[in-house]
C-alpha positions in Angstrom: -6.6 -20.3 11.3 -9.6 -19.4 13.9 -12.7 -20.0 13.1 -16.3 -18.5 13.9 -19.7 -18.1 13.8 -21.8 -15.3 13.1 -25.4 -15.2 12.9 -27.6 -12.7 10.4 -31.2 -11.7 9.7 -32.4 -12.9 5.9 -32.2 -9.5 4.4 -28.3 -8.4 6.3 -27.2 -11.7 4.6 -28.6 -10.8 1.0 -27.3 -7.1 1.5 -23.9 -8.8 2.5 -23.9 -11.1 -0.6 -24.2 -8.4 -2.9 -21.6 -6.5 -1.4 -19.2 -9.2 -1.7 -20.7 -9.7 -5.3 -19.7 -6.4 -6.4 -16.6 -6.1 -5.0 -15.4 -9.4 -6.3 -14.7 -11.4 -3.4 -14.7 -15.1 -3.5 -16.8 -15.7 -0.1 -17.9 -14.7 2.9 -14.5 -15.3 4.7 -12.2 -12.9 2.7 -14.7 -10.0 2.9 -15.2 -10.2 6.6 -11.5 -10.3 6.9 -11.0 -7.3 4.7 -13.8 -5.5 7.1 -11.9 -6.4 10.2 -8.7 -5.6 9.0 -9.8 -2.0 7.8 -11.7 -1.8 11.2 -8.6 -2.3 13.4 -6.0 -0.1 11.0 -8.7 2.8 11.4 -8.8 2.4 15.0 -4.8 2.0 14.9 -4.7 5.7 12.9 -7.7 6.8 15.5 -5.7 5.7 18.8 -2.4 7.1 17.3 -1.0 3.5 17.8 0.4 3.3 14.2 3.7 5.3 14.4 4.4 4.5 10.7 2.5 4.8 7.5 2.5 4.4 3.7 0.0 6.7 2.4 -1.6 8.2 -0.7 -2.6 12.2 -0.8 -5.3 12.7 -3.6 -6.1 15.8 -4.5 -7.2 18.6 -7.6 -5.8 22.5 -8.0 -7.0 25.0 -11.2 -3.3 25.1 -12.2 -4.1 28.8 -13.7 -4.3 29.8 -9.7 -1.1 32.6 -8.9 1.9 30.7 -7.9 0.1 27.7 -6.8 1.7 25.0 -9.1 4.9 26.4 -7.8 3.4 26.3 -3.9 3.1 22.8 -4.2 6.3 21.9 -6.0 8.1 24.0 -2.6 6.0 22.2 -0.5 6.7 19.1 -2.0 10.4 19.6 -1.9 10.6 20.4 1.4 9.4 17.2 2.4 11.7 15.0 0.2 12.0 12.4 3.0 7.9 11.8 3.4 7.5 12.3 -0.6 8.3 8.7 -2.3 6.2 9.8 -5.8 3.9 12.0 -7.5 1.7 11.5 -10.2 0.2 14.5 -11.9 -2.9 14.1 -14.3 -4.6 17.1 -16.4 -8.0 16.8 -15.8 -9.4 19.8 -18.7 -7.2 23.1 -19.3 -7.4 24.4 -15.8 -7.6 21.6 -13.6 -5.1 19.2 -12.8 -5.2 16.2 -10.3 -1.8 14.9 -8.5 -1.3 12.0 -6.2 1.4 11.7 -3.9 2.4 8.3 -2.5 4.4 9.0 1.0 6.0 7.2 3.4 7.0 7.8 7.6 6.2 8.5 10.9 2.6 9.2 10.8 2.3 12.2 12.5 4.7 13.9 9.9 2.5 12.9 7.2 -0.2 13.9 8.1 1.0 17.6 9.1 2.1 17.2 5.7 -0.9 16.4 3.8 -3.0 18.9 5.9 -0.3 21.8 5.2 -0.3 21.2 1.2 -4.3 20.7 1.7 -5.2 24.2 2.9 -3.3 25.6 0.5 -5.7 28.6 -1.1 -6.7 26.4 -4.9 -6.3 22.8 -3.5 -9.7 21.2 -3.4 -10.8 17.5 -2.7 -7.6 16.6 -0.8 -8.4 13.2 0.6 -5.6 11.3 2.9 -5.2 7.6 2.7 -3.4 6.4 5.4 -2.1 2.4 5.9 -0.2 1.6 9.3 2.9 0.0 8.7 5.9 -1.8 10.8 9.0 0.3 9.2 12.4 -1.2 9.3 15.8 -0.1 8.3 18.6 -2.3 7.0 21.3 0.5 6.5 20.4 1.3 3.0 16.5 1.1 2.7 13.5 1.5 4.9 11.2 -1.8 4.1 7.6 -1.1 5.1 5.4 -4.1 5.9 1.5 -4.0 6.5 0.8 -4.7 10.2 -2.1 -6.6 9.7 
């Protein structure tokens, strides 16, 4: 373990404190590693250095919309190797909210996520992508955080 030293101004520290408050960290330490790790998988995703990825696709749809359910359900088959799961939620009698967990070369997911996204109906899609190291042992592809 490396240690470090940072320096803040009163009021940074008392806005950090809270912060770590809310969120329920136990100290200084595991929040600022949290932040650094979130900082370098963003720049990962940013630099296209993170070839493989576990991700979650969030989004809502008015299920009443012509052929859309059915739009989805195509789209999602068609991708059977990047869909792992889907959960599907009824928000009220028209709209319903589905996430997707997926998994694979990040590029692919993406261009997947964006596709079903601009579908006419989908609104609030939001793509949460975590870099991964992705290895195969025959059977089964294990996916293990990089960071």
């Amino acid at each position: 373990m490396e240690r470090f030293t940072i320096s803040l101004d009163e009021s940074l520290a008392q806005s950090f404190d809270q912060l770590i408050r809310e969120r329920g960290y136990a100290n200084r330490s595991e929040a600022v590693r949290d932040m650094i790790r979130r900082e370098l998988e963003s720049r990962r995703i940013e630099k296209e250095e993170a070839p493989h990825c576990v991700a979650s696709l969030s989004y809502v749809y008015n299920h009443h919309e012509r052929r859309l359910a059915e739009r989805l359900t195509d789209l999602q088959h068609h991708a059977h190797d990047v869909v792992v799961s889907s959960m599907h939620v009824h928000l009220d009698h028209d709209n319903c909210l589905e996430t997707l967990f997926l998994r694979g070369h990040t590029e692919e997911v993406r261009a997947f996520a964006e596709k079903l996204s601009a579908e006419r109906g989908v609104r609030h899609g939001s793509l949460n992508l975590i870099p991964v190291e992705a290895e195969t042992d025959g059977h089964h592809v294990h996916s293990r955080p990089r960071t």
